[in-house]
C-alpha positions as CSV (number, residue, x, y, z in Angstrom):
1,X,38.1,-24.6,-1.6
2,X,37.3,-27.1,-4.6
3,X,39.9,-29.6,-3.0
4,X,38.3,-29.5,0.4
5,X,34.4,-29.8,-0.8
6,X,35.6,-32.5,-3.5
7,X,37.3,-34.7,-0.4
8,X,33.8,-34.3,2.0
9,X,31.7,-34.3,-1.1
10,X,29.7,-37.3,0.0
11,X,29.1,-35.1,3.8
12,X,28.1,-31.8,2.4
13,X,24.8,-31.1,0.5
14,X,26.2,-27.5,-0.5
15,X,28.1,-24.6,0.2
16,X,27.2,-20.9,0.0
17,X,29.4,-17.7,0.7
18,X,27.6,-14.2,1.4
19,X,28.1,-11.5,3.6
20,X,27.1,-11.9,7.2
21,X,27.2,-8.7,9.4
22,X,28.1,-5.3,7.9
23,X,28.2,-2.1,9.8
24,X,28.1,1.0,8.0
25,X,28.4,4.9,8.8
26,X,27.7,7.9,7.7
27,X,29.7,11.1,7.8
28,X,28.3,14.6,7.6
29,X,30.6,17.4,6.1
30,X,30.3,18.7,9.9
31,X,32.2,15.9,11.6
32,X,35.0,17.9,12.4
33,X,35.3,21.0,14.8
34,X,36.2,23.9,11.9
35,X,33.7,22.7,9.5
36,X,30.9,23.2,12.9
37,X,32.4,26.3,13.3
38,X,31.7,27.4,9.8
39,X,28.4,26.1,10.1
40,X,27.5,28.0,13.0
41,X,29.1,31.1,11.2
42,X,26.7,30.6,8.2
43,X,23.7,29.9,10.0
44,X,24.2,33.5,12.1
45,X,25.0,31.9,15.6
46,X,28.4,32.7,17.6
47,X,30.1,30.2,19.4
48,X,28.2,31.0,22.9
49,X,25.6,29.6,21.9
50,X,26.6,26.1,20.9
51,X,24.9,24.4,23.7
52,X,21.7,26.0,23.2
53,X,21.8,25.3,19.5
54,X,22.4,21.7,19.5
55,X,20.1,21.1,22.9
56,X,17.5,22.8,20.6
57,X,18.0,20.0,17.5
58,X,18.8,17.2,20.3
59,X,15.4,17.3,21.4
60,X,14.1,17.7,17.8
61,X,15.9,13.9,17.1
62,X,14.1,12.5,20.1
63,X,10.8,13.7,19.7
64,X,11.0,12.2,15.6
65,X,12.0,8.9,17.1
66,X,9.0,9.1,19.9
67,X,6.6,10.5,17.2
68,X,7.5,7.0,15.0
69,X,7.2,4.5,18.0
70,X,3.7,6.1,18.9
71,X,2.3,6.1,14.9
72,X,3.6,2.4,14.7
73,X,2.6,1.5,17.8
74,X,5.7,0.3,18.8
75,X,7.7,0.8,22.1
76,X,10.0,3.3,22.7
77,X,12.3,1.8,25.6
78,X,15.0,3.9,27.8
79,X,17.9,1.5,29.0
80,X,19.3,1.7,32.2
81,X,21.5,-0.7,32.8
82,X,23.3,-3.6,30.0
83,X,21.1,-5.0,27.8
84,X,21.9,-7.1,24.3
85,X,19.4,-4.7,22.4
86,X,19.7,-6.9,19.3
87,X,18.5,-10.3,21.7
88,X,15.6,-7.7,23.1
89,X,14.8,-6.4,19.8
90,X,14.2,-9.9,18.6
91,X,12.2,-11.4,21.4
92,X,10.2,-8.3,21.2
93,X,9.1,-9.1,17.6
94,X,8.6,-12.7,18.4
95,X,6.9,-11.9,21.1
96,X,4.3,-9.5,19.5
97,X,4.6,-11.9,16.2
98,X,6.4,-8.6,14.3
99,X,7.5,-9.8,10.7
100,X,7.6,-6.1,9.0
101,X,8.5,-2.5,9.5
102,X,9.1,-1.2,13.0
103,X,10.2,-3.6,15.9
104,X,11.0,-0.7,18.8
105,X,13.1,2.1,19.5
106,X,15.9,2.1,22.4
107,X,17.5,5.0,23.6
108,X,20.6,4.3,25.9
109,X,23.7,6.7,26.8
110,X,26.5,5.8,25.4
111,X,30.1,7.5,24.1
112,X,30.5,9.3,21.3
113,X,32.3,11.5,18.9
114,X,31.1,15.3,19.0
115,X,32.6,19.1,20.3
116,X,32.9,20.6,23.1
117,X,33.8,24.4,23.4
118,X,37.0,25.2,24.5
119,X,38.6,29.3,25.5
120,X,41.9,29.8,23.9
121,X,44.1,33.2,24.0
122,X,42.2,35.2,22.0
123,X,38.5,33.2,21.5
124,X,36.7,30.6,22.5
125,X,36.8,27.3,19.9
126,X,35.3,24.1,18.7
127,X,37.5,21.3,19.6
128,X,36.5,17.2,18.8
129,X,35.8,15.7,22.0
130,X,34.5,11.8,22.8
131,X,31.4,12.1,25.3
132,X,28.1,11.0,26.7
133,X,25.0,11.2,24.8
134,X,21.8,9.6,24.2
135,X,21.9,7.6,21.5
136,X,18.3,6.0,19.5
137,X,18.7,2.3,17.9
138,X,15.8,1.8,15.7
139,X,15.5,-1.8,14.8
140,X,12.8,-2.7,12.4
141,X,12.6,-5.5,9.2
142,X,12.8,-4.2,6.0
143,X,11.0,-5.5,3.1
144,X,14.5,-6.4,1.1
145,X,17.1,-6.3,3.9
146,X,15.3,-8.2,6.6
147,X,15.6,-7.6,10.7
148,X,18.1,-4.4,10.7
149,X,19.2,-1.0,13.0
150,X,20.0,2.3,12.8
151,X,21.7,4.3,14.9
152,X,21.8,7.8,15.7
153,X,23.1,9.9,18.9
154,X,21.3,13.2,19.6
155,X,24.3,15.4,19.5
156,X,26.1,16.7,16.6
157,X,27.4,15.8,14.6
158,X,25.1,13.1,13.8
159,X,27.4,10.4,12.9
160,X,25.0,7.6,11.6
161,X,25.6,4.0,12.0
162,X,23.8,1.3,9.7
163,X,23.7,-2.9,10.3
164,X,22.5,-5.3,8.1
165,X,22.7,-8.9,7.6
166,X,23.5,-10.3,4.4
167,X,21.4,-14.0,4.9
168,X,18.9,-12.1,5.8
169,X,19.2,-10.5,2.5
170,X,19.6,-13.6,1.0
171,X,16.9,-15.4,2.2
172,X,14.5,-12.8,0.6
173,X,15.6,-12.9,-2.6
174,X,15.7,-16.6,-2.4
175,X,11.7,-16.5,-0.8
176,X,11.3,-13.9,-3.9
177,X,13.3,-16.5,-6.6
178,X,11.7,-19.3,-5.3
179,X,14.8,-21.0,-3.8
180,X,13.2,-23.3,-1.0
181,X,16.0,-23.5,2.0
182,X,16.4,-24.0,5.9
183,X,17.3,-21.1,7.8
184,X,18.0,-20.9,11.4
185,X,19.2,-17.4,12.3
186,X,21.8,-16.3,10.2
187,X,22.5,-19.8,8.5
188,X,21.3,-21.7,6.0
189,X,21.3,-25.4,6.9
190,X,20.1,-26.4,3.1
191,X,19.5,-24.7,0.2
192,X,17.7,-26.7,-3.0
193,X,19.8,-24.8,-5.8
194,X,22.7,-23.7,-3.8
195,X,24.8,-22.6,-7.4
196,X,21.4,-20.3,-7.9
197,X,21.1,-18.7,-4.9
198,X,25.3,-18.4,-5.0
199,X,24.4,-16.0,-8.2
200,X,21.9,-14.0,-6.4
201,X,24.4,-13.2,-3.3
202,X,27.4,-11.9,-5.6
203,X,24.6,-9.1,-6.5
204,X,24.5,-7.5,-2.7
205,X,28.2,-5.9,-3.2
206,X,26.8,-4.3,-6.4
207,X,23.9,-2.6,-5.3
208,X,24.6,1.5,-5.3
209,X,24.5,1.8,-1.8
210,X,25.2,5.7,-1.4
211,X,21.9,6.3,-2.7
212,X,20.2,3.1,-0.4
213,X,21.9,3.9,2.6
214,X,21.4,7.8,2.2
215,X,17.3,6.9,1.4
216,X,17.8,5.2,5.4
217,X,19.3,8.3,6.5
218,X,16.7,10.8,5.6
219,X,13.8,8.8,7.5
220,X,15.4,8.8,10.5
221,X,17.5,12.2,10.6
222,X,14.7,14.7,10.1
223,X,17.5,17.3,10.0
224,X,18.5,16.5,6.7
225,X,15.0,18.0,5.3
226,X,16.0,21.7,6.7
227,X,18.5,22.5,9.0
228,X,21.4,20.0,7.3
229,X,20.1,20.9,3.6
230,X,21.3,20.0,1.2
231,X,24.6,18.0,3.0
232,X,24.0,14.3,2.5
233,X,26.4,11.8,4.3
234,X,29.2,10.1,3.3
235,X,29.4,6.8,3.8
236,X,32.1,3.8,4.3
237,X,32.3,0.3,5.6
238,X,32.9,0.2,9.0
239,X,33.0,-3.5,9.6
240,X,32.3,-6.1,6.8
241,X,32.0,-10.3,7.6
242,X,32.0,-12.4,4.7
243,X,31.1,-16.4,5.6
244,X,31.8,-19.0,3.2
245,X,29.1,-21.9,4.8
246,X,29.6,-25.6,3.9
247,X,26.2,-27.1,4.6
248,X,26.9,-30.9,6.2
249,X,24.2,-33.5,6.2
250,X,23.7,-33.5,9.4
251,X,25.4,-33.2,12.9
252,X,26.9,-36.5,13.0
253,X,28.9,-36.0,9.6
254,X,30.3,-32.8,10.6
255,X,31.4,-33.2,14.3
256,X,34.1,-35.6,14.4
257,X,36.1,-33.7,11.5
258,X,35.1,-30.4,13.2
259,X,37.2,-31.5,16.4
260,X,40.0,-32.4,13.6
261,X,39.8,-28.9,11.9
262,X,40.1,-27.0,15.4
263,X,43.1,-28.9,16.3
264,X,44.8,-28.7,13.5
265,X,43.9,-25.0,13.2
266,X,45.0,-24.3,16.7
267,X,48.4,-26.1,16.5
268,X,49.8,-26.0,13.1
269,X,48.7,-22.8,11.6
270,X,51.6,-20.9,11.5
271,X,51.7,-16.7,11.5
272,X,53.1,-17.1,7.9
273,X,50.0,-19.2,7.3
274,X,47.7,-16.7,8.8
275,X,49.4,-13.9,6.4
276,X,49.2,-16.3,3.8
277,X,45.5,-17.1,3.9
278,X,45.1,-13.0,4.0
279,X,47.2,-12.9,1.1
280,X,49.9,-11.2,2.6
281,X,53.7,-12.6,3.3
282,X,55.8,-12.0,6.1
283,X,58.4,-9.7,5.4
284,X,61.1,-7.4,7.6
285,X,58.9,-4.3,7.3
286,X,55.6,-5.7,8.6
287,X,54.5,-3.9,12.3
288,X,51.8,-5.7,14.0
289,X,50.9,-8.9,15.5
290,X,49.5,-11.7,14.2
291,X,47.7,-14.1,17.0
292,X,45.5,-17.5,16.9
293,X,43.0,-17.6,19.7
294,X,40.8,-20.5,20.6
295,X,38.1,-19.8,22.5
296,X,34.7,-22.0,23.9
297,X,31.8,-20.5,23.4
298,X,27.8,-21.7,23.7
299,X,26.8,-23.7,22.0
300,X,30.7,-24.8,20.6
301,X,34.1,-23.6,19.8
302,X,35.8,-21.1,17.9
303,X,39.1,-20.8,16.5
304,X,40.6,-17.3,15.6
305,X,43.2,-15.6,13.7
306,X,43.9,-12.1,13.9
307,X,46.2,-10.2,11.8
308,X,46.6,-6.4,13.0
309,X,42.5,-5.4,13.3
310,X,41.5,-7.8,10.2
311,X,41.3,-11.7,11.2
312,X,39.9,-14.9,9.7
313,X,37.6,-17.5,11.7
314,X,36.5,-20.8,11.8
315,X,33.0,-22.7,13.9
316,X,30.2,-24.6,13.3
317,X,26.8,-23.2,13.1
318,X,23.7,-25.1,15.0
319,X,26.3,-28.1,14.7
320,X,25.7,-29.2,10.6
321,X,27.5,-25.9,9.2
322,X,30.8,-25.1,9.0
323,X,31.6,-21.3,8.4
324,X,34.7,-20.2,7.4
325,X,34.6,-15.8,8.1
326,X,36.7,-13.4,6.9
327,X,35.9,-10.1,9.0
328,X,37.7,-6.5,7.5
329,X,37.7,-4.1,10.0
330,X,41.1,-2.1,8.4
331,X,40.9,-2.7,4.8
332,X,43.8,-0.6,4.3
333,X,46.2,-3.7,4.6
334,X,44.5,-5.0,1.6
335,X,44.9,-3.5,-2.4
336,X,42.4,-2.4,-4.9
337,X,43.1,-1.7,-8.5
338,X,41.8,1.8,-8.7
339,X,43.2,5.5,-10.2
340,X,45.7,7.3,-8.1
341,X,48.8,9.4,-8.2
342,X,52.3,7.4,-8.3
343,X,55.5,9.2,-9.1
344,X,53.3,12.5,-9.8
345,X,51.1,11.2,-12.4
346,X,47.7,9.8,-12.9
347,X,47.5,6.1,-13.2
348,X,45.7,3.0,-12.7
349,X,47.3,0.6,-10.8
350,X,47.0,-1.3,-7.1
351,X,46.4,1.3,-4.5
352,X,45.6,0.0,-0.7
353,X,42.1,-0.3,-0.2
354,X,39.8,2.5,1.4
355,X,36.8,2.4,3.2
356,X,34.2,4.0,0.8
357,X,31.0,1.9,0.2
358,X,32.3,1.8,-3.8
359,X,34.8,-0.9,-2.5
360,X,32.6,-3.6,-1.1
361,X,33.1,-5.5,-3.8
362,X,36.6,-5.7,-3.0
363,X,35.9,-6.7,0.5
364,X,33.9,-9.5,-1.3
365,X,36.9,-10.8,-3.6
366,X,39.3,-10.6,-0.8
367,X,37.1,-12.2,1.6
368,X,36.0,-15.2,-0.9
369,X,39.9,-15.6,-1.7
370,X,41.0,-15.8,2.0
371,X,38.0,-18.5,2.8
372,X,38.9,-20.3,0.1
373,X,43.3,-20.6,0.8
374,X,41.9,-21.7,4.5
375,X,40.0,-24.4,3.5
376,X,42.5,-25.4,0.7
377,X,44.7,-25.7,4.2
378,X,42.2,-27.5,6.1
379,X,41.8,-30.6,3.0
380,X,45.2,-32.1,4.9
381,X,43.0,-33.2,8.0
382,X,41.3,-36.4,7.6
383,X,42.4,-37.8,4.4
384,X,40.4,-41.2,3.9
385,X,43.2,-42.8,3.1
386,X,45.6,-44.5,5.7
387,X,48.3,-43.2,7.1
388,X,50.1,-46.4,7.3
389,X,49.9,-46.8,3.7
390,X,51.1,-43.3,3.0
391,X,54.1,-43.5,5.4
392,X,55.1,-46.9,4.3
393,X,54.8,-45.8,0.5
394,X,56.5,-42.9,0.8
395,X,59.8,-45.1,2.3
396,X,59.8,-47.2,-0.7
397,X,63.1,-46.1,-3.7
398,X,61.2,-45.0,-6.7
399,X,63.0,-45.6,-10.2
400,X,62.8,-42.6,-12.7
401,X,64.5,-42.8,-16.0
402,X,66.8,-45.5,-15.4
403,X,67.8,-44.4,-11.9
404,X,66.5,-45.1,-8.3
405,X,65.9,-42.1,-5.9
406,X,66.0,-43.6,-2.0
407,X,62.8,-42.7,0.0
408,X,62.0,-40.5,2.6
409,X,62.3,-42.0,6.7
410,X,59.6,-40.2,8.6
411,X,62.0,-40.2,11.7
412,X,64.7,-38.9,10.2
413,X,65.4,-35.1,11.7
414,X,66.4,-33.8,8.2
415,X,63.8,-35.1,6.5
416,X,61.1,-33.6,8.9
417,X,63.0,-30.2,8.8
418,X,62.7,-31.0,5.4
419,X,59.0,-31.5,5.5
420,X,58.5,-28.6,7.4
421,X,60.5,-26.2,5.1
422,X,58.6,-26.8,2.2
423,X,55.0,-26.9,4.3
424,X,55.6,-23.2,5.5
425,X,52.6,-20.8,5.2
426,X,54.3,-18.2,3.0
427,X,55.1,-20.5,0.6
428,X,51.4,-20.5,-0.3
429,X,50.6,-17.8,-2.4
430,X,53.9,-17.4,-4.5
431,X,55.3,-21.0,-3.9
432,X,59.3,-21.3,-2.7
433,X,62.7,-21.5,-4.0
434,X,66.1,-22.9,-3.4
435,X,67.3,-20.2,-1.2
436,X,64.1,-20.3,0.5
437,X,64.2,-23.8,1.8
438,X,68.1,-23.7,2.0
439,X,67.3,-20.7,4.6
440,X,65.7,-22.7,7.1
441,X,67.6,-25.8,6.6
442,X,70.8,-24.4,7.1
443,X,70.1,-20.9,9.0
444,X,73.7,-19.7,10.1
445,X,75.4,-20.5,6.9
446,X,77.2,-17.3,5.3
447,X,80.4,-18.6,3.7
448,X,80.1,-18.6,-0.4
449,X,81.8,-21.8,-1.3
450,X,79.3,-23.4,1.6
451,X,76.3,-21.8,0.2
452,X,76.8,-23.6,-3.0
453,X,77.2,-26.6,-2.1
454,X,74.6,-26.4,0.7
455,X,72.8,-25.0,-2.7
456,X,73.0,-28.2,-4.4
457,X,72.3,-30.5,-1.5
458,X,69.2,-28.5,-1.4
459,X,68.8,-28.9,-5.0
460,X,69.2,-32.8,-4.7
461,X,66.4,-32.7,-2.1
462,X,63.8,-30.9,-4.1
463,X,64.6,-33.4,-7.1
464,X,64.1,-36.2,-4.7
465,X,60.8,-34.6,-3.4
466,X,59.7,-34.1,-7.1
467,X,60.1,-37.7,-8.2
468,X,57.8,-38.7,-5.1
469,X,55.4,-36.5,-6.5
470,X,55.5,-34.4,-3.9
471,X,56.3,-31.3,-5.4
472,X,56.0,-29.8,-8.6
473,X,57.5,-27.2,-10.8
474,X,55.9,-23.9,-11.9
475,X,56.1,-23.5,-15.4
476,X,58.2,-20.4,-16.6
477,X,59.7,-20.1,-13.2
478,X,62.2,-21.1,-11.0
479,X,59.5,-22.0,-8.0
480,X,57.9,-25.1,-7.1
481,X,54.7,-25.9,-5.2
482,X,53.4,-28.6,-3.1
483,X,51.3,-31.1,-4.8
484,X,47.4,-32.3,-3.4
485,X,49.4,-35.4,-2.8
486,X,52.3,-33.6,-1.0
487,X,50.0,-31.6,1.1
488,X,48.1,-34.9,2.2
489,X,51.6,-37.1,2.6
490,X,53.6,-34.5,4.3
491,X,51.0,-33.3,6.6
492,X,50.0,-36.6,7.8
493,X,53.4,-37.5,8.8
494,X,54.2,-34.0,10.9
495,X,51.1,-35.0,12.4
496,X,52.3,-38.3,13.5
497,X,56.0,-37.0,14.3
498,X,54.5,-34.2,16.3
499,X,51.5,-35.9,18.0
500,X,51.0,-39.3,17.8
501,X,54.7,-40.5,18.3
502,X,55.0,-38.5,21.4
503,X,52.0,-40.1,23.2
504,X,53.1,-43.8,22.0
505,X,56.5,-43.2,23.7
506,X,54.6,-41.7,26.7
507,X,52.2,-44.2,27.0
508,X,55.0,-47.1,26.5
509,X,57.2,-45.6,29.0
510,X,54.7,-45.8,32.0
């Protein structure tokens, strides 16, 4: 994101990229219907009594979570109807001036995984079934982690759930460091060492956090002290947001480009460029669907792109900060170098990603790299310089060694098919070839003797793109790449040819 920051550097006081939400769970070696089953078997209890047992441990879950709300002094509130607990958690601790420990408890029904006991031909069973329950959110501000939850449903199998915020986080250790900053909910609008407190948030993906999040489980599952001894859960990122935040001056410098960014993001992102930015390429094998979704929301607007269940975003916090979030809900799609079996054999190597709390880091380096190829996309959208000037220099012959290369005309159809060949998405990560601009020049073309010479017509054109400075070789490699200047030229005249000349003809014709 160098390019971008060094373009706005005189709008932007600093930029900062942390984790924002992150939902974890927890597993128990119980969480499926034979391992119950053995469980009941080794605790002495048949299958008829399934419902009494677990009634019997429910009400041992709700009475913990009453006994904590009455020894803090805290409420312990039973929801009715829809409520944003996390809004009424916080106005409950502003409103009672709450800054540590406890905040309240809510208890609301809600789905979940658990059993149910089924009768087959010769006995009854254990089968997984997705029901009602009553299920305890315990929201309280943590010394280190700041304003958190945890939830728990009073059935088995006791599937624990875990959010956290990583600016809250942050802000802590910067409060601890020293680091003076402006926070407004989950955003820093300025930081005084931003490089410093960038140090202290690469630390949060290193923390062990088996044996922090299993410390959370044991004070509020008071199972795990006797009934569930010794099992401890097992635990994996369920959700993980990572925001890279460029902090703007103030509201004035960062709205007019903002509107810029969302319309260029909205129109001219590609689903090759979303691939691309989630460093993946489109390829005949890939199942899913890849969408961009634009959407108004208080207090501004959003832009979204989704790939399958992972997706990148883009908005402006509180109007000064521009966030760029990469949110991994199926990490799966992305690879980790790890040990695993290949061909029968142990080996280390680039295995796709799991979702084991070991691999956060991962989620952190993948993340940081997708923010960072956006907003290497986005430094195209309000170049300072003119686009007159740009346009008129890039019709202008250039002489190279003797001979003159003719220049580009922005209206010429090949030359914008042209432009819009080499400014593909995929072409980002791995950079393009011949063939690959020949393909969507010249599509339906399968006869030999035309290939080559379509071949070297193509050839001709990347030369003359290279002596504009356009585009430049790869060393060691028969791939080129688009320039900074390239990206900022070509950009500015698809921009024109697809926008601007279509209103001027519209507004001269009425």
């Amino acid at each position: 994101m160098k390019q971008f920051v060094d373009k706005h550097t005189r709008k932007i006081t600093g930029t900062i990229a942390c984790f924002d939400r992150i939902l974890f769970k927890g597993y128990l070696p119980i969480s499926w219907a034979e391992a119950m089953e053995k469980f009941m078997a080794h605790k002495g209890l048949l299958l008829k009594d399934f419902k009494r047992f677990v009634t019997t441990h429910s009400e041992r879950i709700k009475h913990h979570a009453k006994t904590m709300a009455e020894k803090s002094g805290r409420p312990y509130i039973h929801l009715n109807g829809p409520l944003r607990k996390e809004e009424h958690a916080r106005h409950i601790a502003a409103r009672d001036g709450i800054t540590q420990g406890l905040i309240c408890v809510i208890a609301a029904v809600e789905a979940c995984q658990s059993f149910k006991l089924a009768y087959g031909k010769n006995r009854p069973h254990l089968v997984g079934s997705r029901r009602k329950c009553l299920c305890l959110y315990f929201y309280f501000f943590h010394h280190e982690f700041g304003f958190m939850h945890v939830r728990i449903p009073t059935w088995f199998p006791f599937t624990m759930q875990i959010y956290l915020n990583g600016h809250e986080w942050l802000a802590r250790k910067m409060d601890h460091a020293g680091i003076r900053h402006k926070k407004l909910e989950n955003a820093f609008l300025w930081i005084e060492n931003p490089q410093r407190a960038q140090r202290l948030s690469n630390n949060l993906a290193k923390k062990n956090w088996p044996r922090v999040l299993t410390e959370f489980a044991r004070r509020f599952n008071p199972l795990l002290k006797d009934l569930l001894q010794p099992m401890g859960y097992y635990w994996i990122t369920e959700q993980a947001e990572f925001a890279t935040d460029l902090m703007f001056t103030d509201r004035a410098a960062l709205k007019p480009l903002y509107e810029k960014l969302l319309q260029h993001a909205t129109l001219c992102f590609s689903a090759e460029d979303v691939l691309s930015f989630l460093g993946r390429k489109l390829h005949g094998c890939f199942q899913g669907e890849v969408l961009n979704e634009y959407k108004k929301r208080w207090p501004g607007v959003r832009v979204k792109h989704r790939m399958k269940m992972n997706g990148i975003k883009m908005y402006d916090k509180h109007g000064s900060v521009l966030r760029i979030e990469t949110v991994i809900n199926h990490p799966y799609e992305f690879r980790v170098r790890r040990r695993g079996r290949r061909h029968g054999q142990q080996v280390i190597g680039w295995f796709p990603m799991a979702k084991g709390v070991a691999n956060l880091y991962r989620y952190a380096e993948v993340s940081r790299a997708a923010n960072g190829r956006y907003l290497d996309a986005l430094t195209v959208v309000d170049d300072p310089a003119k686009p007159q000037q740009l346009i008129i220099k890039l019709g202008k012959a250039v002489c190279r060694n003797g001979r003159s290369y003719r220049g580009f005309n922005p209206l010429a159809k090949l030359d914008i098919r042209l432009f819009l060949a080499v400014m593909r998405g995929e072409h980002a990560i791995m950079g393009f070839r011949n063939q690959d601009i020949r393909r969507h020049l010249f599509p339906s073309t399968q006869d030999p003797k035309t290939l080559r010479r379509l071949s070297s017509r193509v050839s001709r054109l990347l030369k003359l793109l290279h002596v504009h400075q356009l585009i430049a070789k790869i060393p060691r490699s028969r791939r080129w790449r688009i320039t900074p200047k390239g990206h900022a030229i070509l950009s500015t005249v698809l921009t024109l040819h697809h926008e601007q000349y279509p209103k001027l003809l519209m507004n001269q014709a009425a």
